[in-house]
N, C-alpha and C positions, 0 to 999 in steps of 0.2 A: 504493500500500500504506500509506493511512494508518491504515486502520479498526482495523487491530488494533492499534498502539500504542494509538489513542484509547481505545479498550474495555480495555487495560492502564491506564491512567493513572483511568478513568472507575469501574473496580472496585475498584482499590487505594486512593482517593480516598472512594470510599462504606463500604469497610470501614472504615479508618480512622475515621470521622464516624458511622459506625450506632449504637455502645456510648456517642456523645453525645446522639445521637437518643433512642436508648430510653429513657435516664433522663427526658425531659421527655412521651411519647407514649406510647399502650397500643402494642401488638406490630402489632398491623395496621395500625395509622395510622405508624409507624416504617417497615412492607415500603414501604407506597406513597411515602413521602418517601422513602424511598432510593429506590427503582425509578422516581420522578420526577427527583431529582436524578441519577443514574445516564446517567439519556438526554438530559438537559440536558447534563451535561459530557461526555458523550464526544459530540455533537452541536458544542460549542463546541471542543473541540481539535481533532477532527477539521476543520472548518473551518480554522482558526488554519495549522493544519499544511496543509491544501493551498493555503490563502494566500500561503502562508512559500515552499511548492515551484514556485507561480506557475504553477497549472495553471487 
């Protein structure tokens, strides 16, 4: 059961960082960096995290 912390950490992480995003990108090029960073980090915790559980 890592996936859903990941996707918690991966969501709250890209909210946070979107209202920094927008200021620099139009709106559409802002969805796709988040929605690439998005599955990049919840990708890397989720690894990290079943690393850590030694599965």
């Amino acid at each position: 059961m890592t996936l859903l912390p990941a996707i918690a950490v991966a969501a709250t992480l890209v909210y946070w960082l979107s209202h920094f995003i927008g200021q620099y990108f139009s709106e559409l090029a802002t969805q796709i960096i988040s929605l690439l960073l998005f599955v990049v980090v919840m990708v890397a915790v989720n690894t990290l995290m079943k690393n850590l559980r030694g599965d």
